[in-house]
CHARMM-style PDB file with segment names, atoms N, HN, CA, C and O in Angstrom:
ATOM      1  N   UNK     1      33.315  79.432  99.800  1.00  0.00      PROA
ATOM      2  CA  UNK     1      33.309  79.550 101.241  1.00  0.00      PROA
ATOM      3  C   UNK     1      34.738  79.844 101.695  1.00  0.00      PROA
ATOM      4  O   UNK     1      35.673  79.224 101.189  1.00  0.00      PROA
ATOM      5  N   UNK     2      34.919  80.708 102.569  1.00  0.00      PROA
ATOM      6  HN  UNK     2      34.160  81.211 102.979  1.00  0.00      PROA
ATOM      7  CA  UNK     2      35.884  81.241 103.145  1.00  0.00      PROA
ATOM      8  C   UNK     2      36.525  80.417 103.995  1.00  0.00      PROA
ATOM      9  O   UNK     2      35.782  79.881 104.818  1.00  0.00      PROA
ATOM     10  N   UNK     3      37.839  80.105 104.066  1.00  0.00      PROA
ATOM     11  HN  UNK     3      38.442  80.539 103.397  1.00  0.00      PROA
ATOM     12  CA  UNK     3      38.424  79.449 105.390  1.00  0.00      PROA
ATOM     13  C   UNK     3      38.368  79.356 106.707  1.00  0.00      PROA
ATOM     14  O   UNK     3      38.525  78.443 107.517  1.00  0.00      PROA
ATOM     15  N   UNK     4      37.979  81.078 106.791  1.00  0.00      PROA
ATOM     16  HN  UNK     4      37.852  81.820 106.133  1.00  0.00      PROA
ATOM     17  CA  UNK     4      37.544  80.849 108.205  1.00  0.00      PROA
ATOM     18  C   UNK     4      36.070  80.954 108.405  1.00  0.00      PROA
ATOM     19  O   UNK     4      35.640  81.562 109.385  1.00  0.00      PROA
ATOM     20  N   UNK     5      35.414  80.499 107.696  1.00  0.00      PROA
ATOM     21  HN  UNK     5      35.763  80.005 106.900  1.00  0.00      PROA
ATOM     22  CA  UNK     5      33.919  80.444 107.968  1.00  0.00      PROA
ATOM     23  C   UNK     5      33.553  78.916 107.986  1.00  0.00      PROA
ATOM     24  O   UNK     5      32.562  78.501 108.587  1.00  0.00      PROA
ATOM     25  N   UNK     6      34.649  77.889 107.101  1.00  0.00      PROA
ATOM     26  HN  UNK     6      35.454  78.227 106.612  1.00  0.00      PROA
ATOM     27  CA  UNK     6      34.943  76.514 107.341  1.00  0.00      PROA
ATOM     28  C   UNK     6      35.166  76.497 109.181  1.00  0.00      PROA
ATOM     29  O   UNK     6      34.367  75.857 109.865  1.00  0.00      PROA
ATOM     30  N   UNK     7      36.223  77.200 109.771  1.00  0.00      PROA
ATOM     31  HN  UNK     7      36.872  77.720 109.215  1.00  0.00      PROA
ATOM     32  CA  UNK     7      36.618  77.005 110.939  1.00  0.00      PROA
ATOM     33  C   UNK     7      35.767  77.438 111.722  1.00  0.00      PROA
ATOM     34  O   UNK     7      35.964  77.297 112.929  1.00  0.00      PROA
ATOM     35  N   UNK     8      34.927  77.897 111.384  1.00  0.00      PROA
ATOM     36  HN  UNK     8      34.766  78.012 110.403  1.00  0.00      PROA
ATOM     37  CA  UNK     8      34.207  78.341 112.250  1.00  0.00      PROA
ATOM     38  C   UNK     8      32.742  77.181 112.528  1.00  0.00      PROA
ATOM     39  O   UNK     8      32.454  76.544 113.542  1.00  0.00      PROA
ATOM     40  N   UNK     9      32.098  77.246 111.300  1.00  0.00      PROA
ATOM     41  HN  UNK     9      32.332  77.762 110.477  1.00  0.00      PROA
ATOM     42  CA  UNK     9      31.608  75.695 111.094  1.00  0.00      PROA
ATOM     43  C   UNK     9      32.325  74.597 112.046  1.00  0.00      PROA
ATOM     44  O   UNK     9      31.582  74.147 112.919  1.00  0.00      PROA
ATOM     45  N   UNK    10      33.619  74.102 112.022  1.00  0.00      PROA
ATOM     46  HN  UNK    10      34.222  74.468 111.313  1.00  0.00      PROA
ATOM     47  CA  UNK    10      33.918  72.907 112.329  1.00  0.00      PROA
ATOM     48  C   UNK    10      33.878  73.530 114.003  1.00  0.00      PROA
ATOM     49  O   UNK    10      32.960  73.014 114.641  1.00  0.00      PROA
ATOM     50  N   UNK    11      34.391  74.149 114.493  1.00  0.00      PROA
ATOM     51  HN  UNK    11      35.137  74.568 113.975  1.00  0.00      PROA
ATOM     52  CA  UNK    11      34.444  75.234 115.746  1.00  0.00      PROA
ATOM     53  C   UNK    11      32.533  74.745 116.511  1.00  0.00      PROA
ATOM     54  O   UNK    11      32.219  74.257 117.597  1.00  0.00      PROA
ATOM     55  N   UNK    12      31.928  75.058 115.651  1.00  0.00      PROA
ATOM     56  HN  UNK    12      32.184  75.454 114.769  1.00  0.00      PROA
ATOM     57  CA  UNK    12      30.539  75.066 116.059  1.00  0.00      PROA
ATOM     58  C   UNK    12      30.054  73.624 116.074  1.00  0.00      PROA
ATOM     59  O   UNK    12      29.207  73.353 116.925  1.00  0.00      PROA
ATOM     60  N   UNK    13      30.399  72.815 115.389  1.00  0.00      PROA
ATOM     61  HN  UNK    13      31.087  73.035 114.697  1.00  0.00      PROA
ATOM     62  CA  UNK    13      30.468  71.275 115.268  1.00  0.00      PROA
ATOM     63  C   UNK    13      31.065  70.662 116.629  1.00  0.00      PROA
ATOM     64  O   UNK    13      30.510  69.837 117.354  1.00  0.00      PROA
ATOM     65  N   UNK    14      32.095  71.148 116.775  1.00  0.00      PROA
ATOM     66  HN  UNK    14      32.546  71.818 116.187  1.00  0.00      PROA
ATOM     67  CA  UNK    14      32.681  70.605 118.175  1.00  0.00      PROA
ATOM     68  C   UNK    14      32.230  71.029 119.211  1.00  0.00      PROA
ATOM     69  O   UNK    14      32.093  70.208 120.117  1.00  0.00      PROA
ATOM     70  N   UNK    15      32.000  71.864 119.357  1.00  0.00      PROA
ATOM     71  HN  UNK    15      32.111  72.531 118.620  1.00  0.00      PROA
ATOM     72  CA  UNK    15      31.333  72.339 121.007  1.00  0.00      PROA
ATOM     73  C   UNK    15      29.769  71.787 120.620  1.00  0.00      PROA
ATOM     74  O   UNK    15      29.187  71.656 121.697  1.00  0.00      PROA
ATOM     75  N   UNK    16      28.994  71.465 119.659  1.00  0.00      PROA
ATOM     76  HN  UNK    16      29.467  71.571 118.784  1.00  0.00      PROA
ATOM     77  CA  UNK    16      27.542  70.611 119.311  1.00  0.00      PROA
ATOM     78  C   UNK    16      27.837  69.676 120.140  1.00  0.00      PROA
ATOM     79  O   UNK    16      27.377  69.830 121.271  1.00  0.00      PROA
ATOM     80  N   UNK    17      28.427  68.794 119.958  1.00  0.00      PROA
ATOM     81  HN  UNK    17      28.801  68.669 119.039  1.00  0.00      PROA
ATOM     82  CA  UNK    17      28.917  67.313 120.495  1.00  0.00      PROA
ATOM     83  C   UNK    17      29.521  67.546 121.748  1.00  0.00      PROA
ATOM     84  O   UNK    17      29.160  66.930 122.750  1.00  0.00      PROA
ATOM     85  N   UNK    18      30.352  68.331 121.759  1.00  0.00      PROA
ATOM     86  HN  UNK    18      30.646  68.832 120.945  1.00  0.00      PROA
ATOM     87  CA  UNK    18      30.563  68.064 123.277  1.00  0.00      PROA
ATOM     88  C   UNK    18      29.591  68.710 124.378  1.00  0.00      PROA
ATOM     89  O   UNK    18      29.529  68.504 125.590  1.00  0.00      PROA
ATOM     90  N   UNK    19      29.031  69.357 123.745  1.00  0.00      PROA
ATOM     91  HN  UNK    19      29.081  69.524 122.761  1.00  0.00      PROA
ATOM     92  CA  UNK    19      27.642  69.771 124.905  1.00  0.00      PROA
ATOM     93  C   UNK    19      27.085  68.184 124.723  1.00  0.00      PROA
ATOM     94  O   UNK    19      27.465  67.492 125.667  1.00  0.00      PROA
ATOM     95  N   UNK    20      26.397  67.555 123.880  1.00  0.00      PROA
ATOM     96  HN  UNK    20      26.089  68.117 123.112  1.00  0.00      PROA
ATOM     97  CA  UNK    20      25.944  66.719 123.683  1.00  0.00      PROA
ATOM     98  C   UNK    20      26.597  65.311 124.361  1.00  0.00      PROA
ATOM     99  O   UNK    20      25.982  64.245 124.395  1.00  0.00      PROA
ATOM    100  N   UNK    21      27.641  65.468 124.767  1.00  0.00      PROA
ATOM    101  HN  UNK    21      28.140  66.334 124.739  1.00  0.00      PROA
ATOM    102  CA  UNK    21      28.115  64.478 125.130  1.00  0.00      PROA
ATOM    103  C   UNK    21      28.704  63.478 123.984  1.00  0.00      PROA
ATOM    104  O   UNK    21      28.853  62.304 124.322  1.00  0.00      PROA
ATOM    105  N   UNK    22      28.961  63.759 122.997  1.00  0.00      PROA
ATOM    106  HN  UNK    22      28.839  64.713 122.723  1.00  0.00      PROA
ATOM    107  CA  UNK    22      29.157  62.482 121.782  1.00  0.00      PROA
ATOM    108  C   UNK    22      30.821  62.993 121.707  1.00  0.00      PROA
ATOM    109  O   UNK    22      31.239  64.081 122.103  1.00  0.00      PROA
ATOM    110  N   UNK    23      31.660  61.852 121.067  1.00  0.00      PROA
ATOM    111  HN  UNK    23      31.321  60.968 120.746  1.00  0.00      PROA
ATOM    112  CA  UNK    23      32.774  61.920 120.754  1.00  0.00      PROA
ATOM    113  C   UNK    23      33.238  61.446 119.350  1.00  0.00      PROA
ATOM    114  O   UNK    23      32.861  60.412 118.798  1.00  0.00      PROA
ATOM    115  N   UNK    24      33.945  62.183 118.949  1.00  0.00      PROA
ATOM    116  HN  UNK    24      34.252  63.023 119.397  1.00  0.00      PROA
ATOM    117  CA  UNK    24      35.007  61.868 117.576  1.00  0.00      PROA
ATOM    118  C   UNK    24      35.964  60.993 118.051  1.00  0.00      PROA
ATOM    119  O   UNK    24      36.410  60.829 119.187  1.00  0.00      PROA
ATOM    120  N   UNK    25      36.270  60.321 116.720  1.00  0.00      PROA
ATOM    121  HN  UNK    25      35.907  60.455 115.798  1.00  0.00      PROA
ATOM    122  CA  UNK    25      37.385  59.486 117.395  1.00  0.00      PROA
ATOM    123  C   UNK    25      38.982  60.545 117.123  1.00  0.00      PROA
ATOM    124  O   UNK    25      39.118  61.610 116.520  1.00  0.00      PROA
ATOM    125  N   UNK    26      39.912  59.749 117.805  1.00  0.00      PROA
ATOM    126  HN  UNK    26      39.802  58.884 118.295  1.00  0.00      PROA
ATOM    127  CA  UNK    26      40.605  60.649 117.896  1.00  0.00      PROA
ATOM    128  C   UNK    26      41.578  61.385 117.022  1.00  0.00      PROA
ATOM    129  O   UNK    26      42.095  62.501 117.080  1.00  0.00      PROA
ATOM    130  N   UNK    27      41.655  60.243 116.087  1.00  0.00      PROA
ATOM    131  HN  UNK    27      41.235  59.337 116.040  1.00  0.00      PROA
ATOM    132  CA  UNK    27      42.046  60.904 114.424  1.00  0.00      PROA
ATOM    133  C   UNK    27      41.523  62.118 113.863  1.00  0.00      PROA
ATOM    134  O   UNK    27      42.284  62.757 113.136  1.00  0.00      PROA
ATOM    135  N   UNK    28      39.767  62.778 114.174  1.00  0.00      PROA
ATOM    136  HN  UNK    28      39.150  62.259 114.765  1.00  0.00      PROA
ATOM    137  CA  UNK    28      39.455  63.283 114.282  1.00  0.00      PROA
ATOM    138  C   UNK    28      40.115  65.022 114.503  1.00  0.00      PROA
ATOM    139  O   UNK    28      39.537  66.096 114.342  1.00  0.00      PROA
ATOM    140  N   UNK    29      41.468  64.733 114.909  1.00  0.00      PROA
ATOM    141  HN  UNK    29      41.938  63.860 115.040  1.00  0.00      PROA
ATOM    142  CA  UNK    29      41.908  66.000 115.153  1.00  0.00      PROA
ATOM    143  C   UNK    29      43.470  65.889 114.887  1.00  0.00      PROA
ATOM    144  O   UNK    29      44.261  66.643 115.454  1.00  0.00      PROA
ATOM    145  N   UNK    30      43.762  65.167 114.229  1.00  0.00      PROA
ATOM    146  HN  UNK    30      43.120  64.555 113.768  1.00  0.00      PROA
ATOM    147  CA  UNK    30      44.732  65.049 113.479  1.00  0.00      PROA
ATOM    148  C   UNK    30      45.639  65.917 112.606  1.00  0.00      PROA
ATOM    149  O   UNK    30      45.193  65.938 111.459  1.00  0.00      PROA
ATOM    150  N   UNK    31      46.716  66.615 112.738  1.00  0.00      PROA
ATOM    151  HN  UNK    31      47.078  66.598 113.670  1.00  0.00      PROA
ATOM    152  CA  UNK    31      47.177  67.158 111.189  1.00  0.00      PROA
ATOM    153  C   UNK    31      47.781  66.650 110.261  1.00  0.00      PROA
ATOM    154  O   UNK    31      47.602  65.493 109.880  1.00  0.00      PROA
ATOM    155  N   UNK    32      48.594  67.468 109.766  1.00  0.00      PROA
ATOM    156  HN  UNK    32      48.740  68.408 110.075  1.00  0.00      PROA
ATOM    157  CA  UNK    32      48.904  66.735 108.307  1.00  0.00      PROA
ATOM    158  C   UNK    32      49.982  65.730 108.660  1.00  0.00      PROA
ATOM    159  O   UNK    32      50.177  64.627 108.150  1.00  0.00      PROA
ATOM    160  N   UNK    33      50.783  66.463 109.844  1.00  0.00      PROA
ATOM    161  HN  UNK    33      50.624  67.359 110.258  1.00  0.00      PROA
ATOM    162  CA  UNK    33      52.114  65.228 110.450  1.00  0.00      PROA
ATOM    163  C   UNK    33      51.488  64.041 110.958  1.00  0.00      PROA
ATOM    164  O   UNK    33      52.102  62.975 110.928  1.00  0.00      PROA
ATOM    165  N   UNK    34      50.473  64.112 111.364  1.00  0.00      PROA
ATOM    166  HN  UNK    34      49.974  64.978 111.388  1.00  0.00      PROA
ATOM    167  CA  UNK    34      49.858  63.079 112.333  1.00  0.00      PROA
ATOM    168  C   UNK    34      49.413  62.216 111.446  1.00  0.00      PROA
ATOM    169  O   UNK    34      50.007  61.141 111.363  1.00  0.00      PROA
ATOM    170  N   UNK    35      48.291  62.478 110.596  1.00  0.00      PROA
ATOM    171  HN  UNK    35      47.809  63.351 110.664  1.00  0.00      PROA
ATOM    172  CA  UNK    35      48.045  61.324 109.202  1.00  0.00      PROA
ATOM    173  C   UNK    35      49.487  60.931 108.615  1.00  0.00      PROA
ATOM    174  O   UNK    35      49.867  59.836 109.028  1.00  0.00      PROA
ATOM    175  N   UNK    36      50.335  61.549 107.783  1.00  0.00      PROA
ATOM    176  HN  UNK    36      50.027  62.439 107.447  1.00  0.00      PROA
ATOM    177  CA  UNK    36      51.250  61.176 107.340  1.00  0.00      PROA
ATOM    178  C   UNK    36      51.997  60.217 108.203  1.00  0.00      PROA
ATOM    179  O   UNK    36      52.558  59.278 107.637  1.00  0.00      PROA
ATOM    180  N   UNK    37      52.083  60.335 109.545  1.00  0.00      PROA
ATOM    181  HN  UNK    37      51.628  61.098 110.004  1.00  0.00      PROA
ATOM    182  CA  UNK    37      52.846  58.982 110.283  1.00  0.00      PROA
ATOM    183  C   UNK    37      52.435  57.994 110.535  1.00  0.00      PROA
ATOM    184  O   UNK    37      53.139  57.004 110.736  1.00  0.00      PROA
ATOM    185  N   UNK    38      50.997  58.018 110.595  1.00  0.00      PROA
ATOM    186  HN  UNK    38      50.426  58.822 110.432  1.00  0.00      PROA
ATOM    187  CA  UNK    38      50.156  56.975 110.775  1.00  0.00      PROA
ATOM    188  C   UNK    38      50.114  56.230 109.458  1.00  0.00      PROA
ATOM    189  O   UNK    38      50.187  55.003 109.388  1.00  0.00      PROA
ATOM    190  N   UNK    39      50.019  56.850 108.659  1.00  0.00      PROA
ATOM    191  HN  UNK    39      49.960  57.847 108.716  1.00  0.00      PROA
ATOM    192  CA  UNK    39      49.758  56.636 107.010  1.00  0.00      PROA
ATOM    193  C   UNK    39      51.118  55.319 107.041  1.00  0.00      PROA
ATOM    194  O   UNK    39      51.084  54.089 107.079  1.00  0.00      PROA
ATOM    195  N   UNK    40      52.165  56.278 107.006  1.00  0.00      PROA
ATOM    196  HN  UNK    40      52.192  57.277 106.975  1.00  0.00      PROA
ATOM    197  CA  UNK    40      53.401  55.435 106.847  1.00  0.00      PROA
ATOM    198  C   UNK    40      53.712  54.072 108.206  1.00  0.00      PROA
ATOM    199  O   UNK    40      54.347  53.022 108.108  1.00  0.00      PROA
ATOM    200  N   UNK    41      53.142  54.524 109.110  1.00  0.00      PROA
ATOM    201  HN  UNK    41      52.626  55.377 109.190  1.00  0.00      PROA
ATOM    202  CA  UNK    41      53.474  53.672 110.418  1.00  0.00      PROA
ATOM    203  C   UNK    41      52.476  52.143 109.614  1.00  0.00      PROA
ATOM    204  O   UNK    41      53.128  51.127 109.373  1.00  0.00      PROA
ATOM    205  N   UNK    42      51.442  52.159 109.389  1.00  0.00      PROA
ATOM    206  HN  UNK    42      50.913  52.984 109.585  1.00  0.00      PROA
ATOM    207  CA  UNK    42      50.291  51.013 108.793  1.00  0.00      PROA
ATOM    208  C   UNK    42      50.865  50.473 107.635  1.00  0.00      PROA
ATOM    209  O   UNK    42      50.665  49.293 107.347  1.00  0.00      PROA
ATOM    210  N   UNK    43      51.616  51.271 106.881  1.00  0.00      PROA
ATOM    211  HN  UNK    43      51.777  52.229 107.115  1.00  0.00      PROA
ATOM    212  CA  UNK    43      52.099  50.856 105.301  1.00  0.00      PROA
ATOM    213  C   UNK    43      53.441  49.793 105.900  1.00  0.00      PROA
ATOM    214  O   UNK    43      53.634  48.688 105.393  1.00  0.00      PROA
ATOM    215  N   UNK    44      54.054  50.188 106.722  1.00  0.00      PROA
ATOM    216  HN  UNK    44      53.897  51.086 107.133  1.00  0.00      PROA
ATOM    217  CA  UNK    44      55.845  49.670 107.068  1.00  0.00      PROA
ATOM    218  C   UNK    44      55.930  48.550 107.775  1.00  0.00      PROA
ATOM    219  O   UNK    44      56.880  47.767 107.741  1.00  0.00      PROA
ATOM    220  N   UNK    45      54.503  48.401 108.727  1.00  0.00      PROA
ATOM    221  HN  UNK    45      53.732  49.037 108.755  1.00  0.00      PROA
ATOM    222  CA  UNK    45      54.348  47.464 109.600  1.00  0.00      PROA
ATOM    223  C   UNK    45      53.555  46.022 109.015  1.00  0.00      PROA
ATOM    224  O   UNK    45      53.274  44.962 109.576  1.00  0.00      PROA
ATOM    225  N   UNK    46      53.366  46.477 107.758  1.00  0.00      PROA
ATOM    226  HN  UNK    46      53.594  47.337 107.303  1.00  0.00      PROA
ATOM    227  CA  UNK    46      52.845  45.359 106.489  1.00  0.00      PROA
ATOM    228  C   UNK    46      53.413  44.777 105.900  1.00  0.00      PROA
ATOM    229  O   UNK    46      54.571  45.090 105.625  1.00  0.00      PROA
ATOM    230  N   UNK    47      52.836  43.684 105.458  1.00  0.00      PROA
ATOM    231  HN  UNK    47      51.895  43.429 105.682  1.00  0.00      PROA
ATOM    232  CA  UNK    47      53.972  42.887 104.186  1.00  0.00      PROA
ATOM    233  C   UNK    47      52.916  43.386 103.100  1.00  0.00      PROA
ATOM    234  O   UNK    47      53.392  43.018 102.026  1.00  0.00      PROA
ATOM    235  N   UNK    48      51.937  43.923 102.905  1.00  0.00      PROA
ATOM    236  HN  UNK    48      51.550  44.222 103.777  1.00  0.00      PROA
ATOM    237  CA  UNK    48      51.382  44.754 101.922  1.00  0.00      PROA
ATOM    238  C   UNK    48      52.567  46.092 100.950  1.00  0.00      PROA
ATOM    239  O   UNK    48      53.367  46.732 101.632  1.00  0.00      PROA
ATOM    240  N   UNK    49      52.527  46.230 100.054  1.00  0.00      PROA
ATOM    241  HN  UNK    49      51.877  45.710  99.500  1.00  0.00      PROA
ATOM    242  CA  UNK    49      52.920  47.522  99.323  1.00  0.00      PROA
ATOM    243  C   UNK    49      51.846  48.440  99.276  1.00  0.00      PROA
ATOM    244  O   UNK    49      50.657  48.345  99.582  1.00  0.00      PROA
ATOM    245  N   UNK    50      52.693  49.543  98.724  1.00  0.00      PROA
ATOM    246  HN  UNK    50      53.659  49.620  98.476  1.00  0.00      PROA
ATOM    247  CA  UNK    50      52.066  51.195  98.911  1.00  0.00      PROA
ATOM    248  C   UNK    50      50.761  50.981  98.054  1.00  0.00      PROA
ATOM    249  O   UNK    50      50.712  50.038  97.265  1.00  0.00      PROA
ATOM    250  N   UNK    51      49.859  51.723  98.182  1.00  0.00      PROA
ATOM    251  HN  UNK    51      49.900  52.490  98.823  1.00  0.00      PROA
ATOM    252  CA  UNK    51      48.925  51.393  97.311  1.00  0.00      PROA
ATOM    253  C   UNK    51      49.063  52.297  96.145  1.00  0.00      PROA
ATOM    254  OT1 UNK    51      48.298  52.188  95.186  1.00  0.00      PROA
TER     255      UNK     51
END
C-alpha cells in the first residue's frame, strides 16, 4: 500500500467521525516531536527508569 493511499484512508477516517460527531483523543494527531516529548516529559517526571 502506497503512502498516500494510507493518507488518504486516515483523511477518510477523520471526516467519518467528525460528521459523526465522535472524537479522537488528542494524541491522536500527534507527530514524531510531539510523542517524543511526551515520551520523555512521563519518563523525567518519574522516579521510574527508561524502560
Amino acid at each position: 500500500m502506497k503512502r498516500s493511499e494510507i493518507q488518504q484512508a486516515i483523511d477518510w477516517a477523520k471526516d467519518f467521525l467528525g460528521r459523526s460527531q465522535l472524537a479522537l483523543p488528542m494524541f491522536a494527531n500527534w507527530d514524531i516531536q510531539e510523542w517524543k516529548a511526551h515520551f520523555y516529559e512521563r519518563w523525567s517526571d518519574s522516579s521510574e527508569s527508561f524502560p
